[in-house]
C-alpha positions as CSV (number, residue, x, y, z in Angstrom):
1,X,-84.6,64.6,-76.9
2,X,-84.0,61.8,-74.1
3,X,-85.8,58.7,-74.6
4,X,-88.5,56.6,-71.6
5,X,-85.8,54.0,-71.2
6,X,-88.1,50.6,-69.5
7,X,-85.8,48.4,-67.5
8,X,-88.0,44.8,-66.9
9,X,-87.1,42.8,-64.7
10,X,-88.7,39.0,-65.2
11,X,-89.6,36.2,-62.3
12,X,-88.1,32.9,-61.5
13,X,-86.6,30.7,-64.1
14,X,-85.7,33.8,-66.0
15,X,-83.1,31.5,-67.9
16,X,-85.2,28.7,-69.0
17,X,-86.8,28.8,-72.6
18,X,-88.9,30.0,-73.9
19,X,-88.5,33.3,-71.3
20,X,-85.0,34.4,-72.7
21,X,-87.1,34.4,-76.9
22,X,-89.9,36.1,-75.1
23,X,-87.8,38.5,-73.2
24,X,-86.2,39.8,-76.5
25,X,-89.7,40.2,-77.7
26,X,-91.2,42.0,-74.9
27,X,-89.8,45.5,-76.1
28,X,-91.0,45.3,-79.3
29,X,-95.0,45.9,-78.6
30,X,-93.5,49.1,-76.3
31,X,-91.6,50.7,-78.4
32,X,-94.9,51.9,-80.4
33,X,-95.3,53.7,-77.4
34,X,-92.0,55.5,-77.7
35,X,-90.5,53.3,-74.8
36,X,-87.5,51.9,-75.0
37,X,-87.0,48.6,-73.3
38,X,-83.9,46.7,-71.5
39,X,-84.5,43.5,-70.1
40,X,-82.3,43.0,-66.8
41,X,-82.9,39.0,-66.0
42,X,-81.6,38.5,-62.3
43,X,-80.8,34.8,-63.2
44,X,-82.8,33.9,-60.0
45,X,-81.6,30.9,-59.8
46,X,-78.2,31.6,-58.9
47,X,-76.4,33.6,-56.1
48,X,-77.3,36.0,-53.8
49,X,-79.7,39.2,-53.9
50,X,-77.4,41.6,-53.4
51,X,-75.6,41.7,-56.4
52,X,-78.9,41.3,-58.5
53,X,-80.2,44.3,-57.1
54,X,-76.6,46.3,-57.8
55,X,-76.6,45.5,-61.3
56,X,-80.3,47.3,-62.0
57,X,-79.0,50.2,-59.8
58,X,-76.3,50.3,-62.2
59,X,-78.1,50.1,-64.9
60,X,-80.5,52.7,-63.8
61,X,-77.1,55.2,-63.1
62,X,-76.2,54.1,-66.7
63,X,-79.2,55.4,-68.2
64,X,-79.9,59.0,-66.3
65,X,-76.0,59.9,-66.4
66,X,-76.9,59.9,-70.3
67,X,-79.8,62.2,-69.7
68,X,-82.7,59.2,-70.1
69,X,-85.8,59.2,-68.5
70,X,-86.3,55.8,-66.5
71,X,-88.7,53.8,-65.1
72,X,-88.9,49.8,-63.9
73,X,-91.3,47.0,-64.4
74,X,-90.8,43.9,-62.3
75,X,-92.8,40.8,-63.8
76,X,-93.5,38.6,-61.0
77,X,-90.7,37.5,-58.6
78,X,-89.2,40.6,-60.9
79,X,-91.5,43.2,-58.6
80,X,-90.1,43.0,-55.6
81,X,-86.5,43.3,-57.2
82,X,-87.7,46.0,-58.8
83,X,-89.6,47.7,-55.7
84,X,-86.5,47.6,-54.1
85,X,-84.5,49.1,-56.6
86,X,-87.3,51.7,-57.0
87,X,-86.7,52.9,-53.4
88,X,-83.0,52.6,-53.7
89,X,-83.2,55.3,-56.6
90,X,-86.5,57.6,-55.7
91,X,-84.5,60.7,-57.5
92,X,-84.0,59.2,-60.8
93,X,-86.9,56.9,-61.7
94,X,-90.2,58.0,-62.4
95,X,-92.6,55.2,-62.6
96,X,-92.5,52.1,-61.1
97,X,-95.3,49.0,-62.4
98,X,-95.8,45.5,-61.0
99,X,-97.1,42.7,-62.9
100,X,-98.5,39.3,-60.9
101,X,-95.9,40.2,-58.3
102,X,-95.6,39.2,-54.6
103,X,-94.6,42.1,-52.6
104,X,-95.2,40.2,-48.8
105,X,-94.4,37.2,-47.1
106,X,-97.8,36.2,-45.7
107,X,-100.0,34.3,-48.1
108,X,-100.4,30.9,-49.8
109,X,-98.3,29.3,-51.2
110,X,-96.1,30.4,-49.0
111,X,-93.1,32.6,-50.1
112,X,-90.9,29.2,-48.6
113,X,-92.8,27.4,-51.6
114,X,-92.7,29.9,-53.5
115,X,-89.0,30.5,-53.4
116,X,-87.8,27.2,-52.6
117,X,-85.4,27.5,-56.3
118,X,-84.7,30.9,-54.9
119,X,-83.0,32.3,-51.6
120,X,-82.7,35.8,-53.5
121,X,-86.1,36.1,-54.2
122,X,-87.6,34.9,-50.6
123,X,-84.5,38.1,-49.7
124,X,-86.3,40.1,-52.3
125,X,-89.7,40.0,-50.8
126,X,-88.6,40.3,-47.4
127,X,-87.1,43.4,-48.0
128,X,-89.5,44.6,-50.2
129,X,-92.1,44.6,-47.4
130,X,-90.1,46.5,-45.2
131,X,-89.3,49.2,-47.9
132,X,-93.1,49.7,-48.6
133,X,-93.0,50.7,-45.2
134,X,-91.2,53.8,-45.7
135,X,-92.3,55.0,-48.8
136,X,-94.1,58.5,-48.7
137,X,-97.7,59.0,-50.3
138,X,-95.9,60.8,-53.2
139,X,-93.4,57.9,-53.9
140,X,-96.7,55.4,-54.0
141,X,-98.3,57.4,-56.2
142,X,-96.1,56.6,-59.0
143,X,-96.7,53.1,-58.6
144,X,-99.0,50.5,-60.4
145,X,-99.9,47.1,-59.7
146,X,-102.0,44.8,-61.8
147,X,-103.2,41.2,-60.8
148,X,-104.7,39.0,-63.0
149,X,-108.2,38.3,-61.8
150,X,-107.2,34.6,-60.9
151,X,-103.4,33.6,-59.9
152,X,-102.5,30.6,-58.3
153,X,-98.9,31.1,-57.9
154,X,-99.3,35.0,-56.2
155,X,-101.9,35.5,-53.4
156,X,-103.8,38.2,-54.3
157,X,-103.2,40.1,-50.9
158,X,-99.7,40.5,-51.4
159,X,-100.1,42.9,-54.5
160,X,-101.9,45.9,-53.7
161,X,-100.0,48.4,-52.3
162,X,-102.2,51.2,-50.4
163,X,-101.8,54.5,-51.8
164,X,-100.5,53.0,-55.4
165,X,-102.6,52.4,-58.3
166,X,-104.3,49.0,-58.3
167,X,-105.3,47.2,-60.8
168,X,-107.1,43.7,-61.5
169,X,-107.5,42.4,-65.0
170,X,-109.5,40.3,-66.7
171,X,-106.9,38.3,-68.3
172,X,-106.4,34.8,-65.9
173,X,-103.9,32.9,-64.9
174,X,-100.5,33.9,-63.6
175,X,-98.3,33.1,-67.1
176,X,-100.7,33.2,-69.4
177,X,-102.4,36.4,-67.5
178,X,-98.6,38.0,-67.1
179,X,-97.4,37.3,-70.5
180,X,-100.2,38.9,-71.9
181,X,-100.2,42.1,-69.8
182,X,-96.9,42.5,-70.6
183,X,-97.2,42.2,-74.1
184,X,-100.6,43.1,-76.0
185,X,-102.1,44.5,-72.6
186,X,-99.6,46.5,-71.8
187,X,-101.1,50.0,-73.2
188,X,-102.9,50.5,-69.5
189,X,-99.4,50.7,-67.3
190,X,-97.2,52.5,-70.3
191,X,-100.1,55.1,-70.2
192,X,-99.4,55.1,-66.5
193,X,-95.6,55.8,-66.9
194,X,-96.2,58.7,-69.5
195,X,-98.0,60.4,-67.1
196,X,-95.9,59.9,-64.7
197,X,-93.1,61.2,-66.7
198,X,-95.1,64.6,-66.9
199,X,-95.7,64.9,-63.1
């Protein structure tokens, strides 16, 4: 039977400890779920977008050529990466969930603060905003965003996404908050992705 393959796709500094330990971790609490996790760090840091987003397209190819159901979780800066990927690849993911990620350019800080380590991520978000734009009211529906109730890294306007499912959590904080919605929270957006999986 073919597997829920989960590729996540972390935010900035994705190469500084402790994120690479906790990356290796992450797919541990979903593979309970049956979910099996890949974690695709862009290395934000360095270069330019477009070959970031071309190695999670591949990866996604990858993974339905073998028959896998897939769908993408972008953590933070990760979310917009993964929006756009998302839209590159409608046909052959199902599910798509943001966590504490900035999917516009207005809002403070600013996404020049914001991605001042970063040219590929300010790239990420600008295109993200324009592919929400063309997105159909079926594509959005097998979306999920959750915000942690207080973030001061992510204005809060620049998660929702009309016609997706949003959520805000009760966790706080934008890496305490993330970490934990990605980990021991995360039974609210892997239920999201199992039903999408049966749409």
């Amino acid at each position: 039977m073919p597997n829920h393959h989960l590729i996540y796709i972390p935010g900035l500094h994705d190469q500084v400890p402790p994120k690479p330990w906790l990356g290796q971790v992450l797919p541990l609490f979903w593979r309970g779920r049956g979910f099996i996790g890949h974690i695709m760090a862009p290395r934000w840091e360095q270069g330019e977008f477009g070959p970031k987003l071309q190695v999670i397209l591949d990866k996604i190819d990858e993974l339905t050529a073998q028959g896998h159901t897939v769908s993408l979780v972008g953590q933070s800066a990760g979310s917009s990466l993964g929006l756009n990927a998302f839209a590159a690849r409608l046909d052959h993911v199902v599910g798509l969930v943001i966590l504490t990620g900035r999917l516009r350019v207005a809002g403070q800080p600013s996404l020049a603060q914001a991605a001042k380590t970063s040219p590929a991520f300010a790239e990420s978000v600008r295109r993200a905003e324009i592919t929400l734009s063309k997105l159909t009211a079926s594509n959005l529906r097998r979306i999920m965003t959750i915000r942690p109730s207080t973030d001061k890294l992510v204005p809060a306007t620049s998660v929702p996404i009309s016609g997706a499912t949003n959520r805000v959590s009760q966790l706080r904080g934008h890496s305490f908050g993330g970490a934990m919605m990605a980990s021991f929270a995360s039974a609210q957006w892997l239920s999201f992705l199992e039903q999408a999986r049966l749409r």
